[in-house]
Steps between C-alpha positions, in 0.01 A plus 500: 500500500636878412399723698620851411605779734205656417269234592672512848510852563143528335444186806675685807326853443124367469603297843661809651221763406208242605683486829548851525136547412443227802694712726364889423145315510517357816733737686258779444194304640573206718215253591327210432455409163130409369426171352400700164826657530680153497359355262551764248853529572531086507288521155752767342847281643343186348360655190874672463689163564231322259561775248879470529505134471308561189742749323800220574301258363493758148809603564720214609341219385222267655790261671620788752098680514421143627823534778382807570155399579589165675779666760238852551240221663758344664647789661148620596382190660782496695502842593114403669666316726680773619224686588426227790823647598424855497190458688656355773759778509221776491319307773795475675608824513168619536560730205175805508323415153509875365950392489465155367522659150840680540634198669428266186623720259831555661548182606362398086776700376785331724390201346556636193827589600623206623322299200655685235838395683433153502356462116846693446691235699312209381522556114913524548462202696374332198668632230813369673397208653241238318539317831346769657132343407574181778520736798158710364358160396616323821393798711114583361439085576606547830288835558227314390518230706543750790204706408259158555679425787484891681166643436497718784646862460389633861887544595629686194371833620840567684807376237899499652519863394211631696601348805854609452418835471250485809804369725767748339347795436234767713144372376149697640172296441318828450409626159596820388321552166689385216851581680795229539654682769385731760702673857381399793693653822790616214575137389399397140251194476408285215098522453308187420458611154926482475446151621203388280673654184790256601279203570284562158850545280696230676223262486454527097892443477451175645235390319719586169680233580197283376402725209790616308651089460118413403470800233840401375362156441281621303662786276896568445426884437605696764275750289181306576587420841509876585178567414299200573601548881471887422123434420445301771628711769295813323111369619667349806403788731143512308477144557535495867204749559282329255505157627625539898316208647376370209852354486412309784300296281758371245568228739724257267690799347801349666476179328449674123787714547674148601377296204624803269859540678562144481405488113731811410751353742483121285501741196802674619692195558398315173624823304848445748504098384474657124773793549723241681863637533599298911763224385335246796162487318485326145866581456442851450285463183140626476233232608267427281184630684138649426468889524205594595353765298344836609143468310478172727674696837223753465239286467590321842549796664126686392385132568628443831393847621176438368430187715681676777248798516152233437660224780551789746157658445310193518675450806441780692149457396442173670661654816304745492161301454578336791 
């Protein structure tokens, strides 16, 4: 795939103006954000993703508009499963409702950050070593496994970096507005938006450690990995408002997002068996494995989230008949 300079300084100024336009918007009137409100905004990200996915298609060919596609619903089903995650941090911190806003977006734009580091990282990873695709492939199968296992996120609120800067640093549990520090007796204090900011960014760096090895299982282009996880970070923050406890109700989400990882993670390590450079396996030579193609990764993963979505709400219905 060729992307020109254009295409990615066309890419980065849409995302920085949007999140400029994020900022201005809410910084002038915090509060809490209507469900009409949501779900416009979630309707324009999607639309815009759809819409993009759609020009690559024209522009680039089907083969990397069906990538495109296949690691965008990936990404965004595994980005619901952070927002488990982010409840329990807003609960936890007992974050006022009229704030929550401010705290997502910064803490949305760390994981940008930190994202865009990674996809940086990983892609050089690959380039030089074909290898590379046993530790992703080795590493989504064993996240996957972990996910059935560990369904319960009620200790995640508070990661190592929270708690280290409780113990080494002056923290007040009252809130100040949107300020990360405030004097109190002429010492300096972190607020609990400072620490919630922390949680919110820290907590999406861990959890590329599942997405960026599964998105590079399914798409080389460091290109489409950008903006597939740039899309589904952008209607995160809607996201949250719009379905709060209704995420309560995707019960089995844990064990979709496992049946995907471990298919991208087999895919990941078939494509490794194919590139095969390690002397101690086949001698060095490629093995002569099936690749699994990305019409038929797709097709799994709108599938398997399909069936994830109709087992959990028939589920909770029962429950709740009873």
């Amino acid at each position: 795939m060729n992307v020109s300079q254009l295409e990615w300084i066309v890419t980065l100024g849409v995302t920085i103006a949007v999140l400029l336009f994020d900022v201005v918007y809410i910084a002038r009137r915090p509060h809490e954000p209507t469900m009409r409100e949501c779900a416009i905004a979630l309707s324009f990200y999607v639309g815009l993703a759809i819409a993009f996915g759609v020009w690559v298609w024209n522009f680039h060919g089907s083969q990397f508009g069906l990538e495109f596609f296949a690691g965008w619903l990936t990404e965004y089903s595994l980005s619901v499963d952070n927002l488990f995650i982010f409840i329990i941090i807003m609960a936890s911190f007992n974050v006022p409702k009229v704030y929550q806003q401010q705290a997502l977006l910064v803490g949305i734009v760390l994981a940008l950050i930190f994202r865009g580091i990674f996809i940086a990282l990983g892609a050089v990873a690959i380039k030089q070593f074909s290898w590379i695709f046993y530790i992703f492939g080795a590493f989504l199968v064993y996240t996957a496994v972990r996910l059935v296992r560990d369904t319960d996120h009620s200790d995640d609120a508070e990661n190592a970096v929270v708690r280290f800067a409780r113990t080494h640093f002056r923290v007040t549990d009252k809130w100040d507005g949107l300020k990360l520090y405030v004097k109190d007796g002429g010492k300096r204090l972190m607020t609990p938006m400072f620490l919630v900011i922390v949680a919110l960014g820290t907590t999406d760096l861990l959890f590329a450690l599942d997405s960026i090895p599964a998105i590079y299982g399914l798409t080389s282009e460091p290109y489409l990995v950008f903006t597939a996880n740039l899309f589904a970070l952008m209607g995160l923050r809607q996201l949250y408002f719009l379905l709060g406890d209704l995420l309560n109700r995707l019960v089995y989400l844990s064990q979709g997002l496992a049946v995907i990882l471990f298919f991208i993670g087999v895919k990941l390590v078939l494509h490794a068996l194919h590139e095969n450079e390690l002397p101690f396996i086949n001698g060095g030579e490629h093995v002569p494995v099936p690749e699994i193609p990305t019409l038929l990764s797709l097709a799994v993963i709108i599938l398997t989230l399909f069936l994830t979505m109709v087992a959990s709400l028939v589920k909770t219905r029962v429950v709740d008949r009873r």
